[in-house]
VOLOVO-419737 format. One record per residue (C-alpha): x, y, z. Coordinates in Angstrom, 3 decimals, always signed. Example, Ala and Ser with C-alpha at 12.3 -4.5 7.8 and 13.67 -1.06 7.14 Angstrom:
BEGIN
{{+12.300,-4.500,+7.800}}
{{+13.670,-1.060,+7.140}}
# end
This chain:
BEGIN
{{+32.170,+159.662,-1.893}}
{{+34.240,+157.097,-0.295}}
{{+32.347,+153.928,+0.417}}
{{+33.673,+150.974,+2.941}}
{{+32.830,+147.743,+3.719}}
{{+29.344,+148.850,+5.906}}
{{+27.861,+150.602,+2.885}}
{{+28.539,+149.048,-0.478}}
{{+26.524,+151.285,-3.207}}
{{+23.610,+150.063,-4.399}}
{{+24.375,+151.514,-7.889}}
{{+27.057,+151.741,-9.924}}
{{+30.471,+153.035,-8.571}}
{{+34.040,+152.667,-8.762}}
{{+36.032,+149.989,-7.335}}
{{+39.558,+151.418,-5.937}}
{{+43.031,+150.469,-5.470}}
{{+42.322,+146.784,-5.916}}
{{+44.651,+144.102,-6.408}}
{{+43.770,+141.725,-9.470}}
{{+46.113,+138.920,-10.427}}
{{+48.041,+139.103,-13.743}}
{{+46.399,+136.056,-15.304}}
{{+42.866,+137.650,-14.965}}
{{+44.182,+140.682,-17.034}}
{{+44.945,+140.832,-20.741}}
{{+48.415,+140.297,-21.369}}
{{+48.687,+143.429,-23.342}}
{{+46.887,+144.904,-20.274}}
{{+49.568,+144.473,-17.933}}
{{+51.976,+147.358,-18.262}}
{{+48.909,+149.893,-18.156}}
{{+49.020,+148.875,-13.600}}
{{+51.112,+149.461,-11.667}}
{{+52.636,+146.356,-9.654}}
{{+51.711,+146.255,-6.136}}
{{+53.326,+143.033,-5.458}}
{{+54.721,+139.966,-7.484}}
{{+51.979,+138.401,-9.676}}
{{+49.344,+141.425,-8.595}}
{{+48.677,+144.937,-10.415}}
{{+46.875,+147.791,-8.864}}
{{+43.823,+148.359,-10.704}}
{{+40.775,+150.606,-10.529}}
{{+37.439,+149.471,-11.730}}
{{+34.282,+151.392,-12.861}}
{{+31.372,+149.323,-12.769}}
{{+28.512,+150.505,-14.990}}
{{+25.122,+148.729,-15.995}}
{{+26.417,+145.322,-13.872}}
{{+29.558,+145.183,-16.256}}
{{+32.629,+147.126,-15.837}}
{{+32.820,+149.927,-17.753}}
{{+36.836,+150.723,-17.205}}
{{+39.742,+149.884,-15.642}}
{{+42.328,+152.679,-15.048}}
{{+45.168,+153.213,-12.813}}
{{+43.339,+155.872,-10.966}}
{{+39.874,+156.966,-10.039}}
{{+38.225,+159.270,-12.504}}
{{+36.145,+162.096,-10.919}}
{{+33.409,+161.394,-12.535}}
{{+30.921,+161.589,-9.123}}
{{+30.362,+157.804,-8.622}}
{{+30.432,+156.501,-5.044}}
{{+33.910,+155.052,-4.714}}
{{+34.822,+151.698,-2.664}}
{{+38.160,+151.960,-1.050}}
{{+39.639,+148.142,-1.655}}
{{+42.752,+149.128,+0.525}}
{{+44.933,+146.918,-1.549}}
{{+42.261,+143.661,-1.500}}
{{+42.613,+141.354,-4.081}}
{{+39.763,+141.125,-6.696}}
{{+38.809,+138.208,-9.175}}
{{+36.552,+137.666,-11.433}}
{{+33.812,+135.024,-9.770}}
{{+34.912,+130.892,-9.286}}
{{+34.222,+128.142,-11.692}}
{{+33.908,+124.935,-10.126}}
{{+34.447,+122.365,-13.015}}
{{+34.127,+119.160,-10.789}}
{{+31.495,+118.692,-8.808}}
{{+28.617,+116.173,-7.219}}
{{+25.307,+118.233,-6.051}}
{{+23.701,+114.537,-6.590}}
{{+25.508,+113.057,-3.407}}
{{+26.100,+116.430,-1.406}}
{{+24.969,+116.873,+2.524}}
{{+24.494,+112.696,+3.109}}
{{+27.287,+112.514,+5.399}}
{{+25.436,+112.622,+8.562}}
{{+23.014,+109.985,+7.340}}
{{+25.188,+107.901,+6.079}}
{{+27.042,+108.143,+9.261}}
{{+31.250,+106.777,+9.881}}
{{+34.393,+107.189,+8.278}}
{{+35.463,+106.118,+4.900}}
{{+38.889,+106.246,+4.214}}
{{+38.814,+104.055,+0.872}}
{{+37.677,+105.126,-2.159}}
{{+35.952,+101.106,-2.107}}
{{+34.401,+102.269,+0.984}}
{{+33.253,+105.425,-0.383}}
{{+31.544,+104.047,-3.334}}
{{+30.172,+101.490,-1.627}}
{{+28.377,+103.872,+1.510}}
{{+27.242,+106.047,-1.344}}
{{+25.711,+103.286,-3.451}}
{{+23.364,+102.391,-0.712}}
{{+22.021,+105.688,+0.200}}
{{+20.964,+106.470,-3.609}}
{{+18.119,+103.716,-2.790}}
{{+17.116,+106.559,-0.621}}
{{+17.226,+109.114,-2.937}}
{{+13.910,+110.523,-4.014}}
{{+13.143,+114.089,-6.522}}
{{+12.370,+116.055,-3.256}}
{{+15.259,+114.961,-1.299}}
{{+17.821,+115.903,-4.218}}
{{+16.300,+118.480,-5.496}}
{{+16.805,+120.079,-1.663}}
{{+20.177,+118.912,-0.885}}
{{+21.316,+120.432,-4.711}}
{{+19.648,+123.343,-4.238}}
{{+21.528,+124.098,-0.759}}
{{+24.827,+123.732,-2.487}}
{{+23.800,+125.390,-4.888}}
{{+23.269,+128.674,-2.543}}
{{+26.147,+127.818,-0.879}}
{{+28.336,+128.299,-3.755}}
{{+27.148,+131.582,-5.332}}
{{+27.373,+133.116,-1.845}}
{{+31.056,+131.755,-1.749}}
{{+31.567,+133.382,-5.360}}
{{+31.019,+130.646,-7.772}}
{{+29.362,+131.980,-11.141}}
{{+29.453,+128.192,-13.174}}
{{+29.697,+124.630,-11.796}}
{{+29.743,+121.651,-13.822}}
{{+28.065,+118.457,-11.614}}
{{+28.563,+115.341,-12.045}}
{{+25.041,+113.109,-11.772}}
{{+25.283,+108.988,-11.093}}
{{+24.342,+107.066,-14.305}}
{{+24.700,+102.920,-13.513}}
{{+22.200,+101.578,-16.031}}
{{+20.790,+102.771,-18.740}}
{{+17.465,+104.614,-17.623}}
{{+17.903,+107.983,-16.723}}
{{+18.307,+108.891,-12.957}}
{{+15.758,+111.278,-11.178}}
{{+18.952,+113.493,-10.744}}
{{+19.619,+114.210,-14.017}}
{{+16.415,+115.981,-14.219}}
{{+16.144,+117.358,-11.221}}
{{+19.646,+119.192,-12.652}}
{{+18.182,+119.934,-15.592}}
{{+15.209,+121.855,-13.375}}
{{+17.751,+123.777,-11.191}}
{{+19.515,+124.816,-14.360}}
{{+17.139,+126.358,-15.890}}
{{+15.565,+128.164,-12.110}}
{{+18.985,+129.364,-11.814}}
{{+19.818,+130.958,-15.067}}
{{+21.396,+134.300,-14.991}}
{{+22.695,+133.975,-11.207}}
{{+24.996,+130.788,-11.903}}
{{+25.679,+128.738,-15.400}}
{{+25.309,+124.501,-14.133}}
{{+26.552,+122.188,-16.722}}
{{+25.644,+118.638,-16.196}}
{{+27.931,+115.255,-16.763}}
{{+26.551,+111.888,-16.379}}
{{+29.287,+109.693,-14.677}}
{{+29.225,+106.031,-15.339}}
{{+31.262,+102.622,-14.710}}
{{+33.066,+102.216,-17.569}}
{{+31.730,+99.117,-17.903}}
{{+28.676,+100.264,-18.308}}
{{+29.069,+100.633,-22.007}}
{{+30.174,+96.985,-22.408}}
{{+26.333,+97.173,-23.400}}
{{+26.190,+98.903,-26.539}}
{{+22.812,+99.945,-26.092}}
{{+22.695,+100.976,-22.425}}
{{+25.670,+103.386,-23.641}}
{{+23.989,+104.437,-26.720}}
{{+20.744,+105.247,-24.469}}
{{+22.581,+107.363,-21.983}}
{{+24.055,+109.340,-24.783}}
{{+20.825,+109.777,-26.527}}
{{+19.650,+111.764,-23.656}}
{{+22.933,+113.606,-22.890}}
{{+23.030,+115.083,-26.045}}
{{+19.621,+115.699,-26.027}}
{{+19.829,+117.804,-22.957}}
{{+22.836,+120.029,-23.756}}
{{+25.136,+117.816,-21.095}}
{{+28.527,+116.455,-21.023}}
{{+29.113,+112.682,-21.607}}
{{+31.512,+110.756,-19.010}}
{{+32.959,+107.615,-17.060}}
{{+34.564,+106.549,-14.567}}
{{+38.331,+105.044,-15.947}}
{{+39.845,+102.560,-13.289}}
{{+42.051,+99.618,-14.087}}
{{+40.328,+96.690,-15.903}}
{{+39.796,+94.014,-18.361}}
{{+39.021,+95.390,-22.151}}
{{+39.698,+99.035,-20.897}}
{{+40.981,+100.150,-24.257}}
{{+37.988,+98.722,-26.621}}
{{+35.347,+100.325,-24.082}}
{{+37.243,+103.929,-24.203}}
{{+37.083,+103.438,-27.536}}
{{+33.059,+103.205,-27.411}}
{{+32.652,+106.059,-25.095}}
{{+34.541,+108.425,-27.658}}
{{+32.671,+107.105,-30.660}}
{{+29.480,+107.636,-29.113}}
{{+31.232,+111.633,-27.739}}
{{+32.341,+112.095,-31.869}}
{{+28.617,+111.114,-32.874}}
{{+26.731,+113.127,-30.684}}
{{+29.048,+116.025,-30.639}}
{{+29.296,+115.385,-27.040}}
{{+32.337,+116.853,-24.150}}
{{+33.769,+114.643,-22.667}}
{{+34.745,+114.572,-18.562}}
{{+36.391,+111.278,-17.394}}
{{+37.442,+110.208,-13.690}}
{{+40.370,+108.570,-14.338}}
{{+43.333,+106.584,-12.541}}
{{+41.747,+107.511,-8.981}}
{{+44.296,+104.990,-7.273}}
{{+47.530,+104.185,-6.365}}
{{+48.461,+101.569,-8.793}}
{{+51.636,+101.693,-10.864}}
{{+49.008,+101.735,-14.031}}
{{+48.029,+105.206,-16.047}}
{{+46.808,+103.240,-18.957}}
{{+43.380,+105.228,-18.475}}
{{+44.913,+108.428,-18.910}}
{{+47.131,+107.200,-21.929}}
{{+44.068,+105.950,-23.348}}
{{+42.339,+108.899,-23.248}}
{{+45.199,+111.313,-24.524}}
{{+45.476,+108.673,-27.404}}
{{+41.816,+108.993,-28.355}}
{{+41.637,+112.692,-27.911}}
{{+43.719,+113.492,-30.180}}
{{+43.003,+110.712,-32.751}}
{{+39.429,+112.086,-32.738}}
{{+40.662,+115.266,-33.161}}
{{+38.424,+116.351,-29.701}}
{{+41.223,+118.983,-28.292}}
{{+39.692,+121.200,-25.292}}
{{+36.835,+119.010,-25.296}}
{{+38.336,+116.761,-22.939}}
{{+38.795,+116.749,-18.935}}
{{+40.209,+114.074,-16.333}}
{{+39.961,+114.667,-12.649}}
{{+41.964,+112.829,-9.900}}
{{+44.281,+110.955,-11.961}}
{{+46.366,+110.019,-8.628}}
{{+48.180,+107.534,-10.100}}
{{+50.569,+109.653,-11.977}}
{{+51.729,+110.156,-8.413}}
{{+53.427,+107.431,-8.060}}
{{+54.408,+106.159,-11.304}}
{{+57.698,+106.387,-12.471}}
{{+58.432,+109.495,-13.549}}
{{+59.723,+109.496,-17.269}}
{{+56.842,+107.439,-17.633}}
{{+54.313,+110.216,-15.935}}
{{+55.893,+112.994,-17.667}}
{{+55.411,+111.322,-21.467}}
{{+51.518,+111.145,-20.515}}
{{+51.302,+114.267,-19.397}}
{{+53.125,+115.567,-22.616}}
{{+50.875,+113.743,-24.334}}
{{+47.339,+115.056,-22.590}}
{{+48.903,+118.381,-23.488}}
{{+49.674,+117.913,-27.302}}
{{+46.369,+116.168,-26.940}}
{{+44.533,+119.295,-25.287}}
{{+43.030,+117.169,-22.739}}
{{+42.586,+119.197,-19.178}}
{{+43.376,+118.231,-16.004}}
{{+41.620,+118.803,-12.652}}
{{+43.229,+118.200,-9.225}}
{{+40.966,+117.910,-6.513}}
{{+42.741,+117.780,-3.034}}
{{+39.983,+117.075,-0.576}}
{{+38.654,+113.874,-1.958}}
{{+42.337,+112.558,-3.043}}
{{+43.573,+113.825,+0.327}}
{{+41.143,+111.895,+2.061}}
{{+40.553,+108.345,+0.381}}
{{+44.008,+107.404,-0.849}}
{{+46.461,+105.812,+0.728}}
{{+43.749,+105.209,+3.344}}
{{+43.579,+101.683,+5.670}}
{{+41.693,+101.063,+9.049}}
{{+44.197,+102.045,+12.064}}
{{+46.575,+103.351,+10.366}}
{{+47.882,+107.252,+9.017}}
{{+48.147,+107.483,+5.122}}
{{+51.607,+107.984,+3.887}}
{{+51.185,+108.974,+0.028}}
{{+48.942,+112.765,-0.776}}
{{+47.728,+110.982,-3.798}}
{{+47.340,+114.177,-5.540}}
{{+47.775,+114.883,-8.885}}
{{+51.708,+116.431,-10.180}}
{{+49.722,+119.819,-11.109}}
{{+53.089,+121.876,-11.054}}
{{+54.847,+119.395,-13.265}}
{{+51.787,+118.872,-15.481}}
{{+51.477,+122.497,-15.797}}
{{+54.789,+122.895,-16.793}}
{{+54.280,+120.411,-19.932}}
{{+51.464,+122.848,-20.565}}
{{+48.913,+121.475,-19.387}}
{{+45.246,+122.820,-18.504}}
{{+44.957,+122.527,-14.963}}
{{+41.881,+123.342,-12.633}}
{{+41.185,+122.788,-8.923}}
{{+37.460,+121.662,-7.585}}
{{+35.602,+120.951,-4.728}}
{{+34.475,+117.343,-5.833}}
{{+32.209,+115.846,-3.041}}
{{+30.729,+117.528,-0.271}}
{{+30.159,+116.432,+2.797}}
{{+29.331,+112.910,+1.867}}
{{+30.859,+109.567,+1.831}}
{{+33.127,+110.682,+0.123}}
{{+34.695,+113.786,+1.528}}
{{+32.781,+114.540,+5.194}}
{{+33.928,+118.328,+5.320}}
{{+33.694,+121.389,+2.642}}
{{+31.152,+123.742,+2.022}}
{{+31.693,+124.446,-1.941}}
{{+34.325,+127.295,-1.086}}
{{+36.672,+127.359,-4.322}}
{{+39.065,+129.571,-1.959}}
{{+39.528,+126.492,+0.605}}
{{+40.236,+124.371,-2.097}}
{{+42.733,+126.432,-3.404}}
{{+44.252,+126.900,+0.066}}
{{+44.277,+123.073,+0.413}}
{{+45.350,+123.014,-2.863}}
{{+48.167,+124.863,-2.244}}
{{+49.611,+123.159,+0.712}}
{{+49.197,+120.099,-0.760}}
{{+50.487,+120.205,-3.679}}
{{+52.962,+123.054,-3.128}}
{{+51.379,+125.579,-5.272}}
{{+53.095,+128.308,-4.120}}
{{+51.206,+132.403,-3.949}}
{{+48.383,+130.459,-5.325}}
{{+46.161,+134.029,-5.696}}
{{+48.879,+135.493,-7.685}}
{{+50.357,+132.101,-9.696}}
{{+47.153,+129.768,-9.316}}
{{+43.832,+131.501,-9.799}}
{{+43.297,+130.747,-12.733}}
{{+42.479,+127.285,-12.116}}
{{+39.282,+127.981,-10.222}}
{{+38.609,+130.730,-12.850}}
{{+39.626,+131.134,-16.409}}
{{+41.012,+127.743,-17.062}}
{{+37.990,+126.021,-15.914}}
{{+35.896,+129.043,-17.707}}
{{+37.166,+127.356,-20.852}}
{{+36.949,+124.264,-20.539}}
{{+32.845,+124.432,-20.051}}
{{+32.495,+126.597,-22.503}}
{{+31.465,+129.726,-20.897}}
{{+30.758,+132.885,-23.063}}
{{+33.040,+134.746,-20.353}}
{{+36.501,+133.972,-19.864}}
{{+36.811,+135.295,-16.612}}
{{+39.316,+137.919,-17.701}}
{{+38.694,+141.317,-16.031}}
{{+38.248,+143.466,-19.296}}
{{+36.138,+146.636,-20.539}}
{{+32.234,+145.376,-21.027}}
{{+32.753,+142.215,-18.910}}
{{+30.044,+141.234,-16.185}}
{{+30.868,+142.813,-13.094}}
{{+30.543,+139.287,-11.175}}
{{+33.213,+139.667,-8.978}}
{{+34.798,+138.421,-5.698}}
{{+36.558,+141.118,-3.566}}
{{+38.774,+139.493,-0.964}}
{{+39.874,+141.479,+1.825}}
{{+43.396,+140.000,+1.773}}
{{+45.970,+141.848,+0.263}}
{{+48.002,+138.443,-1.034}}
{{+47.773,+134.869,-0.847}}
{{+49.189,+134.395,+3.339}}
{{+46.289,+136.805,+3.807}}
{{+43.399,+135.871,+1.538}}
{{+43.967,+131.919,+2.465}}
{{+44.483,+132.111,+6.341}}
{{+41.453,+134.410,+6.458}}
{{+39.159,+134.269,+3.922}}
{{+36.911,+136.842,+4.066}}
{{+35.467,+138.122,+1.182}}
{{+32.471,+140.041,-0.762}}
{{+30.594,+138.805,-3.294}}
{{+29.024,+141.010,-6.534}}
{{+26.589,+140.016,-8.850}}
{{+26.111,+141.858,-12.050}}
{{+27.911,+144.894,-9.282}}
{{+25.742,+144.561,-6.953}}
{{+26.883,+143.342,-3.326}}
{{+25.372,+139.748,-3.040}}
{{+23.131,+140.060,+0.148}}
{{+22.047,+136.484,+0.561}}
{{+24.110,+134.746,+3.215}}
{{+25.518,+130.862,+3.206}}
{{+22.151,+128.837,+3.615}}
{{+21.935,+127.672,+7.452}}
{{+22.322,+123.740,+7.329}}
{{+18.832,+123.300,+9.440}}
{{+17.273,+124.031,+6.311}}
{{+17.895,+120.779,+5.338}}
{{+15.942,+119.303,+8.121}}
{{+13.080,+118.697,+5.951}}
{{+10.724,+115.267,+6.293}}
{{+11.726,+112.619,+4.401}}
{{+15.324,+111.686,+3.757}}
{{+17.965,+114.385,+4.346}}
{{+21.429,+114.892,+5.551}}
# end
């Protein structure tokens, strides 16, 4: 029985003439499909139990329903590895445009006086259903940390990670001023309770006095506790990257490879380029993964009152994946101060991505950076390489190739194979009493 997209089986079935991208297969996996266009094999799942069972060139008559794809391209589900649920949906009540990352900060900084457990705990929880109906199985969030008693965030995080085990894996990284750890023990306290609490450890790495000594102190306190580490580093347009070759020069020192992210680090756009390229070489000898993340960069840098921005200020992700290095896209902020538009929709970014940053046939050449690349970098049990006795968490895209899947992005969503029913939350649910977006 053929199924299409009006009746999805509510058991298990087999998935037809899909397209999956070559880095979600096996390498040795490859020759097995046929190519149905450069960077894409036709494949044939058989999902069994909420895992598939086999993937084979053709459909075996073996009586399951079948689902005609019609060429659509399948992945394994998203992994956002750089968000901030904590800040998400304030836009409206923060109200006008920020086009400075200053400006940003500073909008944000006085709405978290407003914050309160219910308030968070309802904006977070909206993204959070936002995402997994978009198709993102893991998120790693970043939570504000600016002294050193914990923030009602942090466990309002740890609450929704544990209510939303087995439907989407949450990692959580506190995100603090360097400077912050100028105090020994307001660094040493925040730690404490990372580790504690099975999160990452991180800061925020902007030009400034005793930068070095206070890296230093954040990855002797990572070392101790055993802890990941996630920086935000370099997010301007300074001719200055001494973050980032601070924290390639500790990473490897500390011996930390693939424990180690950066996101933004726009200032390797514009410095000079034999001096980007040697610290990119060295946060690849180093291990240490980069994430670009176009709307936010897109939107504060190079920003002024009255005036267009001239410079992207995003990340070189081609060249820095040509040195061989790690690189993921994410969503960032959400419809905050920071970035008023987005909706937690890995595909946008990756469209935005894409045109930004020239990342040409990004579903055939760049998925894996909102998939298996960010998979291993938190850690995740699943790769997100479509293999025999893998969960059947999957996003079917009814575009056959990249032109198609980012100018129209429609798309199904399985969990454990079955067809994801619940739709994108509608944003009135937010109008709740108290303060909301």
């Amino acid at each position: 029985m053929v199924a299409g997209a009006a009746a999805f089986p509510a058991g298990d079935c087999w998935l037809a003439r899909a397209r999956v991208p070559e880095p979600l297969l096996d390498a040795m996996a490859h020759e097995a499909f046929a190519p149905a266009a450069p960077g894409l094999r036709t494949v044939c799942l058989r999902l069994r139990g909420g895992r598939i069972d086999a993937l084979a060139p053709a459909v075996v008559d073996d009586d399951l329903p079948v689902v005609d794809l019609a060429d659509g391209i399948v992945s394994s589900g998203w992994v956002d590895l750089h968000t901030h649920l904590d800040k998400s949906h304030t836009a409206t009540r923060i109200g006008g445009h920020h086009h400075t990352l200053r400006e940003a900060v500073a909008a944000s900084g006085e709405d978290r006086a407003r914050w309160t457990a219910g308030d968070i705990r309802r904006r977070m929880e909206f993204s959070l259903r936002t995402a997994h109906a978009h198709g993102t199985r893991a998120m790693r969030t970043h939570i504000d940390w600016v002294s050193a008693a914990t923030p009602p965030a942090w466990a309002v995080g740890q609450a929704l990670r544990r209510a939303w085990s087995g439907r989407m894996e949450l990692q959580l990284a506190s995100l603090s001023p360097l400077a912050l750890f100028a105090d020994t023990g307001a660094g040493a306290a925040v730690a404490a309770v990372v580790a504690e609490q099975g999160g990452v450890l991180g800061a925020s790495v902007q030009p400034m006095p005793g930068q070095r000594g206070l890296l230093e102190r954040v990855f002797d306190l990572a070392v101790a506790h055993g802890l990941d580490l996630d920086f935000h580093a370099d997010e301007h347009l300074q001719n200055d990257i001494e973050g980032l070759r601070g924290i390639a020069r500790l990473t490897a020192r500390h011996g930390w490879q693939g424990r180690v992210t950066v996101g933004h680090a726009c200032a390797l756009s514009v410095a000079p380029a034999d001096e980007g390229h040697a610290v990119l070489r060295a946060l690849a000898e180093a291990g240490v993964g980069l994430i670009g993340l176009p709307l936010a960069n897109l939107q504060l840098q190079d920003g002024g009152e009255g005036r267009t921005p001239r410079l992207r200020g995003i990340a070189p992700l081609r060249e820095a994946r040509a040195l061989g290095v790690a690189v993921s896209l994410a969503s960032d902020n959400v419809q905050d101060a920071f970035v008023p538009f987005a909706d937690f929709d890995l595909l946008q970014v990756l469209a935005l991505g894409a045109l930004a940053a020239h990342l040409d046939d990004p579903l055939a050449r760049w998925i894996a950076g909102i998939t298996t690349t960010p998979a291993a970098a938190m850690g995740l049990a699943w790769d997100g390489r479509l293999r025999v006795g893998a969960p059947a968490d999957l996003v079917l895209l009814a575009g056959r190739n990249s032109a198609e899947a980012c100018g129209r992005p429609q798309r199904r969503v399985l969990h454990r194979g079955r067809l994801l029913d619940a739709g994108l939350p509608d944003f009135r649910s937010l109008d709740a009493p108290g303060p909301t977006n």
